[in-house]
N, C-alpha and C positions, 0 to 999 in steps of 0.2 A: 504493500500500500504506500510505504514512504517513498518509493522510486518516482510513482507518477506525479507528472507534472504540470500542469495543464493551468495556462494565464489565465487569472479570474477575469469574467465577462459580463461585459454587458449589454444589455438587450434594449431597442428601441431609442437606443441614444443618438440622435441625429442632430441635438440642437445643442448649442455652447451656449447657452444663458446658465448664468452661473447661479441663478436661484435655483436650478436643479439639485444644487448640492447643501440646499434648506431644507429641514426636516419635513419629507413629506407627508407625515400627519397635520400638522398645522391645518383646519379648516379657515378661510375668510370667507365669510358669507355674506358678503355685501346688502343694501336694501336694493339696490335697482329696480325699484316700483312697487316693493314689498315692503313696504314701513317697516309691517310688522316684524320682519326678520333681521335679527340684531345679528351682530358683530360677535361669532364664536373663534374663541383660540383656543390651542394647544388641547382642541377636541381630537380623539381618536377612534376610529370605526371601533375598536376592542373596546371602547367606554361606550360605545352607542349598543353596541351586541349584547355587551354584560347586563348595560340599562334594563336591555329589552330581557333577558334570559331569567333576570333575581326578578322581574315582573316590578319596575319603579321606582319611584324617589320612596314612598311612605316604605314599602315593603325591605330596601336597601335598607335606609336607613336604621328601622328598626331593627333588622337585626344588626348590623352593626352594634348598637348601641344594647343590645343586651349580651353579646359578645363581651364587652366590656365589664357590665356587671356581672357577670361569668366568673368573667376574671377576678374580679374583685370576692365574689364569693366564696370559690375557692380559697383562695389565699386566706381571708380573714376567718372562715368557717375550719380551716386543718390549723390553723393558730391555734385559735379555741380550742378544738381537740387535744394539740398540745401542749398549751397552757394551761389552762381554765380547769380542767377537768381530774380528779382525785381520784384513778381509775383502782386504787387499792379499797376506797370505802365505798364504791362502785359495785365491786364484784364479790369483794369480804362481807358486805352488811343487807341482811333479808330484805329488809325497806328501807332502803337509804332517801333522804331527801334534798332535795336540790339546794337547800344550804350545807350541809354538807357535804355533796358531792361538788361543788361549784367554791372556786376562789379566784380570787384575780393576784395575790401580792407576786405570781411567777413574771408577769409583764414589767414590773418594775426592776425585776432583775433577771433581764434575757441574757440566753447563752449567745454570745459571738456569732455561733454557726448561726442560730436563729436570725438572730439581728442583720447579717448577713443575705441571706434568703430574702429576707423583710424587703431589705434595700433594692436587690438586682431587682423584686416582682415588681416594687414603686418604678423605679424605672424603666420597667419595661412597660408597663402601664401607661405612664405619660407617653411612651414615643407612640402608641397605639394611639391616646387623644388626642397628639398633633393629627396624626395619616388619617385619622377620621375628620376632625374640623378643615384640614384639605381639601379631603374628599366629599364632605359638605359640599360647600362651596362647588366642586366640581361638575357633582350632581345636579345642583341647582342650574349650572351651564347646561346640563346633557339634558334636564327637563325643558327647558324654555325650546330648544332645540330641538326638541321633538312635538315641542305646541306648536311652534313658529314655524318651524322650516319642513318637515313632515307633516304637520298639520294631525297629528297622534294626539289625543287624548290621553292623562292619567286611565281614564275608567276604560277606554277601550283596546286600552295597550295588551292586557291580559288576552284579549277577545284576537289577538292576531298576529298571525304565523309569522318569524321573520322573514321568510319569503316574502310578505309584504312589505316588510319595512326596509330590506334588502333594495325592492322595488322604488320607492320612494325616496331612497337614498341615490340610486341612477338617477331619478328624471332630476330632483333638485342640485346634481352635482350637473348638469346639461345647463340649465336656468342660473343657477349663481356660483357657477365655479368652486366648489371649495376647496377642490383640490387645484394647483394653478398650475401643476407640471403638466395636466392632462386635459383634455376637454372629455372624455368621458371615462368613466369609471364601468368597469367589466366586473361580472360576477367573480372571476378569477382573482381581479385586482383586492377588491371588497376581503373574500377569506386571504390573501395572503398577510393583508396587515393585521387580521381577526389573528391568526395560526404564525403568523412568522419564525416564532421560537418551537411553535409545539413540533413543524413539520421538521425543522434540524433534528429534534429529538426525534422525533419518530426515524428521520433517514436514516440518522446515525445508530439506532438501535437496530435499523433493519439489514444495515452493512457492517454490523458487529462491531463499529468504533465503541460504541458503548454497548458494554456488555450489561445485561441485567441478570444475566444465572451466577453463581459463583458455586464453589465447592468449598464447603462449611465441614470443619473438622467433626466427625461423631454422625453428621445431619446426611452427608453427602450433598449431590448437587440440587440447588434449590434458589427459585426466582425473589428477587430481592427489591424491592422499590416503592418505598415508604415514603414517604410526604416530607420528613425531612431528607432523604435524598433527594427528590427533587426539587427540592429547595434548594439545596447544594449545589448539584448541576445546573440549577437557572442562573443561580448566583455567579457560579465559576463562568459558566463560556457568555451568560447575554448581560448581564445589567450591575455585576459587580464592579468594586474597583480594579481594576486593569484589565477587563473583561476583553475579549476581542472585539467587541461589540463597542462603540461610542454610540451615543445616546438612540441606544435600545433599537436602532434600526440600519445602522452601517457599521460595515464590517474597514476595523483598520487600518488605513493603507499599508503600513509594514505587513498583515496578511496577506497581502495578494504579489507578495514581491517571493518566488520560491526561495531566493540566496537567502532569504532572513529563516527558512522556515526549522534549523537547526538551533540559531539564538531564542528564537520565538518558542520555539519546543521544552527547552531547558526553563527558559523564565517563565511557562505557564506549570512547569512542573513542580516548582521552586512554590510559587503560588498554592496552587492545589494544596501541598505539602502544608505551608502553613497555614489553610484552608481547615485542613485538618486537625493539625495539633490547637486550632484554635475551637474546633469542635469536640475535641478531647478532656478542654479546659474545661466547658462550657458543659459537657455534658454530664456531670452530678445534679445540676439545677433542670436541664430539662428533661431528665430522667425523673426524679420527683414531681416535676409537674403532671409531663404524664402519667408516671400510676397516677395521680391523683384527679387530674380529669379523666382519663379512663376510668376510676373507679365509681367516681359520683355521673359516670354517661350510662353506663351498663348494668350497676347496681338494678337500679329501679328495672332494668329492662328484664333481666335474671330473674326477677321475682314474678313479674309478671307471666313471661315466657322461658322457659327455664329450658328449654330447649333451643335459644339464639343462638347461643354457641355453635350447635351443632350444625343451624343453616348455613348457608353458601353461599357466596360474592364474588361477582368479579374482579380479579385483583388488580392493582395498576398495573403488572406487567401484560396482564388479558388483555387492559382495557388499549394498552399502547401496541401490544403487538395486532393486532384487529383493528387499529385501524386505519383510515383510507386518507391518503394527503390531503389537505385542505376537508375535512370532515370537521362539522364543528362539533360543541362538547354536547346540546341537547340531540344530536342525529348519532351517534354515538352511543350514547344514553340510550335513545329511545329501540337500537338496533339489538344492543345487547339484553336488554330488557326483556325483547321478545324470544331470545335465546335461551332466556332462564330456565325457565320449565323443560324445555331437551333438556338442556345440559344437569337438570339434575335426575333426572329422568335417565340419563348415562350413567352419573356417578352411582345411581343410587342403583345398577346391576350389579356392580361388582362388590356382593356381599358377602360373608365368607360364614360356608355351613356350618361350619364351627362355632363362630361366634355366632351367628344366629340360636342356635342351639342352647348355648349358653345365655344369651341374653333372654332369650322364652324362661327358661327354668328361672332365673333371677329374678325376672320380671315377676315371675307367679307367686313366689315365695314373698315378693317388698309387698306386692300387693294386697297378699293376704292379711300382712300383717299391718299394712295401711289401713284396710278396711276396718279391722276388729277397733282398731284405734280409734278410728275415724266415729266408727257408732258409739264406742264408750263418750267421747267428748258429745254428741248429740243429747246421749239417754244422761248423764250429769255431768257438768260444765265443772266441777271442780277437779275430774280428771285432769285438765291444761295445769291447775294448778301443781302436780306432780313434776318432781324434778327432769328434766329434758326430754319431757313429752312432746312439747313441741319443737323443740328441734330433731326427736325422732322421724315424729312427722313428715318435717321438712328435707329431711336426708330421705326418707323414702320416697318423695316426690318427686325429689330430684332424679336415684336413681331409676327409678321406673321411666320416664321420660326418656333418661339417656339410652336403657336397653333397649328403644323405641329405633332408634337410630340404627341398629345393626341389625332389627328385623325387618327382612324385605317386604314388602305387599304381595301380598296373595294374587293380586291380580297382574301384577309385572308378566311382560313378555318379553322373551330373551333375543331382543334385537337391535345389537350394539352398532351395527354399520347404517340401520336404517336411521336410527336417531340420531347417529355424528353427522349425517345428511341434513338431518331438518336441523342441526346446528350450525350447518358451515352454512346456510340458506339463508342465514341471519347474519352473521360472524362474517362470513364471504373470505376467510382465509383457513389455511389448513396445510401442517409442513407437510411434505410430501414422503415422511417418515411414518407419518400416520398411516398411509392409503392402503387400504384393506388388512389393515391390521386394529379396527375399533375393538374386535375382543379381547384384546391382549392388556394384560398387566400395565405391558411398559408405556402404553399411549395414554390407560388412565391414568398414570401416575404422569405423565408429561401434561396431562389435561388440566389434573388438578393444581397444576401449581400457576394456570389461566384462571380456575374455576375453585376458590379454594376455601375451607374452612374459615367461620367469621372468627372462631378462636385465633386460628394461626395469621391471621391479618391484624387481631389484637395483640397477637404476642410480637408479630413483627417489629408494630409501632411500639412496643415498649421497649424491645432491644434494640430499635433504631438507635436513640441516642449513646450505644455502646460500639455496636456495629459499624457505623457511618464513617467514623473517623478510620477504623483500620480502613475500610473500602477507600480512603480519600488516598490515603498514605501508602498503603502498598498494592492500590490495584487500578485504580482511574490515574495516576499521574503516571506511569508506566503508558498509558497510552496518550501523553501527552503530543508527540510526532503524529500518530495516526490522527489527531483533533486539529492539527493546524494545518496538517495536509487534506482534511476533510474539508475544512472551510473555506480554501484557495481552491482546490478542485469543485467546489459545488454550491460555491456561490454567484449569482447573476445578480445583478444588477439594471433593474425596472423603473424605465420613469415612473414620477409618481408613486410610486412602491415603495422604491428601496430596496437594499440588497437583501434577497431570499434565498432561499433551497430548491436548486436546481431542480433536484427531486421535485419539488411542489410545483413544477411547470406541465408538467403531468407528459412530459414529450419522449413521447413512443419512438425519434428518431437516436435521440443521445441517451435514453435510460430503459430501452424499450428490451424486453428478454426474448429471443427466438423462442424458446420451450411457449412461448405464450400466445402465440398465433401472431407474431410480429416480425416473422422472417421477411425478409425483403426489406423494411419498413426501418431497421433498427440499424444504426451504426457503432452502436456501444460496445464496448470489451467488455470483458465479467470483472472486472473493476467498478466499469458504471453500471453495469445491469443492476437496478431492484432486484432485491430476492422476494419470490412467491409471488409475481405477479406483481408486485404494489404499483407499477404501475398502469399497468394497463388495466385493471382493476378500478383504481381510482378513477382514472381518465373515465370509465363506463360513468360510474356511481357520480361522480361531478355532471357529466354532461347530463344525466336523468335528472337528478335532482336541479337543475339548470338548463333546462330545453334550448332558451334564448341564446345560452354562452356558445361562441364558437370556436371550437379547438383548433389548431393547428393544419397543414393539411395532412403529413401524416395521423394527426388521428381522429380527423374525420376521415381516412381513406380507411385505418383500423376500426372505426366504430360502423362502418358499411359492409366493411367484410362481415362482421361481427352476425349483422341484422340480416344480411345475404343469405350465408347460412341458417340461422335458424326461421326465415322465408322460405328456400329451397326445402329447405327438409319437412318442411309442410304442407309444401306442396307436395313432396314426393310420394308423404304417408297419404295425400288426397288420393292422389292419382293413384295409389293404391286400392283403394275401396275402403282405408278403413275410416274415412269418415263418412258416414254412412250421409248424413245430410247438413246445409248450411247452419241449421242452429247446432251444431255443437263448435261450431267456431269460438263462442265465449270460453267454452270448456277448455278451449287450447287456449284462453289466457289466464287461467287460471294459476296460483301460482304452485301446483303444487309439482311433487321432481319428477313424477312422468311425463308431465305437457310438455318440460321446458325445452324440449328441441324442435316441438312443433309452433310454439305461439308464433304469432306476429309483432314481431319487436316495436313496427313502426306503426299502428294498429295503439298499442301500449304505451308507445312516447306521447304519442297527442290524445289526452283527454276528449276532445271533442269526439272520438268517435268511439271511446269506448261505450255507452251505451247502447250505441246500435239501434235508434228509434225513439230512446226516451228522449224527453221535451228540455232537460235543462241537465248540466252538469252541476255538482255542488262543489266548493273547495273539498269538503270532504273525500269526494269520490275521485275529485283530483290529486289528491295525497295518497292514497290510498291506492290510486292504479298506477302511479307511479313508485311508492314501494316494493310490488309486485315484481313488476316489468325490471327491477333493480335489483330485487332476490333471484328474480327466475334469469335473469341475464349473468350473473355471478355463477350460478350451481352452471348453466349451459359453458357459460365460456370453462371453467372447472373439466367439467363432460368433455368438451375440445382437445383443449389443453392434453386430458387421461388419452385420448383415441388418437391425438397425435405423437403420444410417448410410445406409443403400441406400434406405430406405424414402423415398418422396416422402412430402412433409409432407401431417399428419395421419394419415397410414399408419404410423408409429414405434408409437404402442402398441398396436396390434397384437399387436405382439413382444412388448412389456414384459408383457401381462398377457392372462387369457383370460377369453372372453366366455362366457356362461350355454350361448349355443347353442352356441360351441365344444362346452366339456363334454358337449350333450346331442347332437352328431351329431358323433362322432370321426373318424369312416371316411368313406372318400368309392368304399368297394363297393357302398352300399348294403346292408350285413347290418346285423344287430341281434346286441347282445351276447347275444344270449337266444339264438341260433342257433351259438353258435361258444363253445365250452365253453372252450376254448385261450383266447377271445377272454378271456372270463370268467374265469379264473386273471389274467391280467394286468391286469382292473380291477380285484378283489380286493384285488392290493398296490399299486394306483395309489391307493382309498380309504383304505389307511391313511395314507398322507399326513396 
């Protein structure tokens, strides 16, 4: 990785006005006949998106501000516990009462360590009520701006997709310039400045600059990336002090020069390094913190549900390896969301007869003796009054519950490859380590550490602040050469943007993978190739979710082939006989994994004609067939992808693309579309294509 060399670039630079090289977030939004639309600085599309995302000013703000008291609770409330409280006449005395259990004279005379504590939590406390009275202030900008210049409502902001406000942000960037390097803003432009930071990480995790697995002494190998890690890496490569990054949106000039990228290597590892020991320092105080807001988060939830623990989350490494460049964090959210139910639906096959066994007989045994308990406290209440009856109780509750977890359902059917289908059909990724190996040990266990216990996501975050710092000191600053060779290799530079991740250009010609139906189409080494598709993947999922945006021409020539195929091959099933008549053509748009070779892609991109007759589309139904059309074009391209790894060489493009005679002999009945009217409705919407 360190050999290659390649001058950082830049893209659509044709003009020497030297305001190109002013921050291009900066909105001016002049009145120009618009009284009402005032004068917004140092707004950001990421302040307009989060605006819209946390749903408002009142909503933002309030929680911010009990964020705070949080904090303050905390802290003042574990003081009291360890001041205040005489936990010997607590536990020693049958009815102790709260004059005697309660004193105050330990506050006058605090331990050091305490006093200590006291101080950093004050100060960190105030630097929170500056960034909020800030951010105040901020908001109140990104409110009036979205009254004035979007013409959004407080009340009707909830009420609406950012695809709408997405919308509203092109036409008013048309009308009053806010951006001044551009006369218009692209959908593409809008997420790079949303994602600018998220898609490096993403690149760089998917081209192994950043590793997220490690090998953990006792644990073996297991995914790692806690909230303060990536705090850490945001910190290190975008917005810290001697970041590569100057203000948050250009990359260095010394990065883009290779002669420097040896000096540049050493001093960012120098960094890291004390990055680290200053996380080392630092972390007795936020190790305490956390147990202690984990303890007062999940207490209460323990109790009520005593079985949290054992549910399932997706973890930050899931959520960043799934997903797609420029994908924002609610489409993301909402993808894997619908994943949930496979994917536990997977995990929860592989149960072990053993332990099921055992958790039945356990389970029968807490039970019974829950129950006896349970009626004695019914038929008289002074039973609770007996020594650790109720915490008997409660340990039986508990364990019953947990044996609950190792017994499978009765109704489960054993089929691991059909369900890691309806997962990838969501997910839209899947190593290719996996492939027809769903029943196997080694993929659930590679699964799990995408899809993983809420315990071990709590315990992560509690040994984060231990953890972090070795990761700083002897594993990420080791790859400090492969990170500055990352950023001179795969940075561009976009008017009006600002420099981004190549990667995030979504361009099938310099990052495009042969294995991916991009032969021909791709000039990239396996250097620059994305791994697993990301990008031709993305490019699909960006253009669906963005009908309007126009890609490139390699990949509008890749998203025809794309649509080509799974058109031909719908027609080829017609011409077959096996559709028997025009109405089951919805049925081929359906999204589930048998249709997906037959839909009609272009059918599924324009709303207006999925209905087929009915009188009116709804946003809903607009959303909604376009998820579809985005699952089922994922699992097909996937589908592609498998039957061109199969192909003996020379026989691969085949797959990727279709021949003249294809097109002109679809069917292998022998009819003519001239004969089979049904046949003819179904080339109709294959030529609009």
């Amino acid at each position: 990785m360190a050999g290659f060399r390649t001058q950082y670039t830049r893209l659509n630079s044709n003009s020497d006005d030297p305001e190109e090289d002013l921050p291009p977030q900066g909105f001016d939004i002049g009145t120009r006949g618009v009284e009402e639309v005032e004068k917004v600085k140092s707004l950001t599309i990421y302040h307009i998106y989060e605006y819209h995302r946390n749903n408002g000013f009142v909503c933002i703000l309030l929680k911010e501000v009990f964020e705070l008291i949080q904090f303050v609770f905390v802290v003042l409330f574990t003081s009291f516990l360890v001041l205040c409280v005489d936990y010997n006449t607590l536990f020693n005395h049958k009815q102790p009462s709260f004059s005697n259990v309660l004193y105050f004279h330990k506050i006058e005379h605090m331990e050091p360590a305490i006093m200590a504590c006291l101080v950093i939590a004050f100060i960190f406390w105030l630097i929170r009520v500056a960034r909020i009275v800030i951010h105040f202030f901020k908001l109140l900008e990104i409110r009036a701006f979205y009254k004035d210049a979007l013409r959004i409502s407080e009340s009707e902001l909830t009420n609406l997709q950012w695809q709408d406000v997405q919308k509203r942000l092109i036409e008013v960037q048309k009308v009053h310039q806010m951006c001044v390097h551009k006369e218009e803003l692209s959908e593409l432009d809008i997420h790079h400045r949303i994602l600018r930071w998220k898609n490096y990480l993403l690149a760089m995790q998917n081209k192994s600059v950043i590793s997220c697995t490690y090998n953990f002494p006792f644990v073996g190998e297991r995914a790692f990336l806690t909230e303060g890690m990536k705090y850490n890496l945001k910190m290190i490569l975008f917005w810290g002090p001697g970041s590569p990054f100057q203000n948050n949106w250009k990359l260095r000039d010394e990065f883009r020069n290779p002669a420097n990228r040896f000096p540049l290597a050493s001093r960012l590892a120098r960094r890291i390094f004390w990055i680290g020991i200053a996380n080392f320092v630092l972390s007795p105080f936020i190790f305490i913190w956390v147990i202690l807001y984990s303890f007062f988060t999940y207490a209460e939830m323990v109790k009520r549900e005593p079985d949290t623990f054992g549910a399932r989350r997706w973890s930050s490494y899931g959520k960043l390896f799934f997903r797609h460049f420029n994908e924002l964090d609610h489409e993301i959210q909402t993808r894997l969301s619908k994943a949930y139910e496979p994917a536990s639906k997977y995990m929860n096959l592989f149960v072990s007869p053993f332990m099921a066994i055992i958790a039945k007989n356990m389970a029968f045994f807490a039970g019974a003796i829950f129950a006896i308990l349970t009626i004695f406290t019914v038929l008289d209440k002074d039973v609770l009054l007996a020594e650790h009856v109720l915490t008997v109780i409660a340990t039986l509750g508990l364990l019953i519950r947990g044996c609950y977890v190792f017994i499978p359902d009765e109704n489960t059917v054993w089929d691991p490859e059909q369900l890691l289908k309806q997962i990838v059909s969501h997910t839209h990724y899947i190593p290719d380590s996996w492939r027809g190996k769903a029943h196997t040990s080694e993929v659930r266990q590679k699964f799990s550490q995408v899809f993983q216990y809420k315990a071990e996501y709590v315990l992560q975050e509690l040994l984060s602040p231990i953890v972090t710092p070795f990761l700083l000191c002897f594993h990420l600053r080791y790859k400090s050469l492969d990170i500055v060779d990352f950023f001179r290799n795969f940075t561009v530079d976009v008017v009006g943007v600002g420099d981004v991740c190549s990667f995030a250009q979504m361009d099938v010609k310099r990052h495009g993978n042969p294995e991916w139906l991009t032969q021909g189409l791709t000039e990239a080494t396996q250097y620059e190739q994305a791994e697993h598709g990301k990008t031709e993947l993305s490019l699909v999922q960006f253009s669906i979710r963005n009908p309007t945006w126009k890609p490139s021409e390699q990949g509008t020539q890749f998203i025809s082939t794309i649509r080509e195929n799974a058109v031909q091959e719908g027609l080829n099933l017609s011409c077959s006989g096996v559709m028997s008549d025009a109405n089951s053509l919805p049925d081929l748009r359906s999204g589930s994994f048998q249709a997906l070779p037959y839909m009609n892609s272009m059918t599924l991109s324009d709303p207006s004609l999925i209905p087929l007759g009915s009188a009116a589309v709804t946003p809903k139904q607009q959303a909604q067939a376009r998820e579809m059309l985005m699952n089922s074009s994922m699992m097909y391209m996937h589908q592609l992808r498998d039957r061109q790894a199969d192909q003996p060489p020379g026989g691969a493009a085949r797959v990727a693309s279709l021949t003249s005679a294809d097109r002109q002999q679809p069917g292998t009945s022998g009819q003519h579309f001239a004969e089979d009217s049904k046949t003819e409705q179904i080339r109709d919407d294959a030529h609009m294509v």
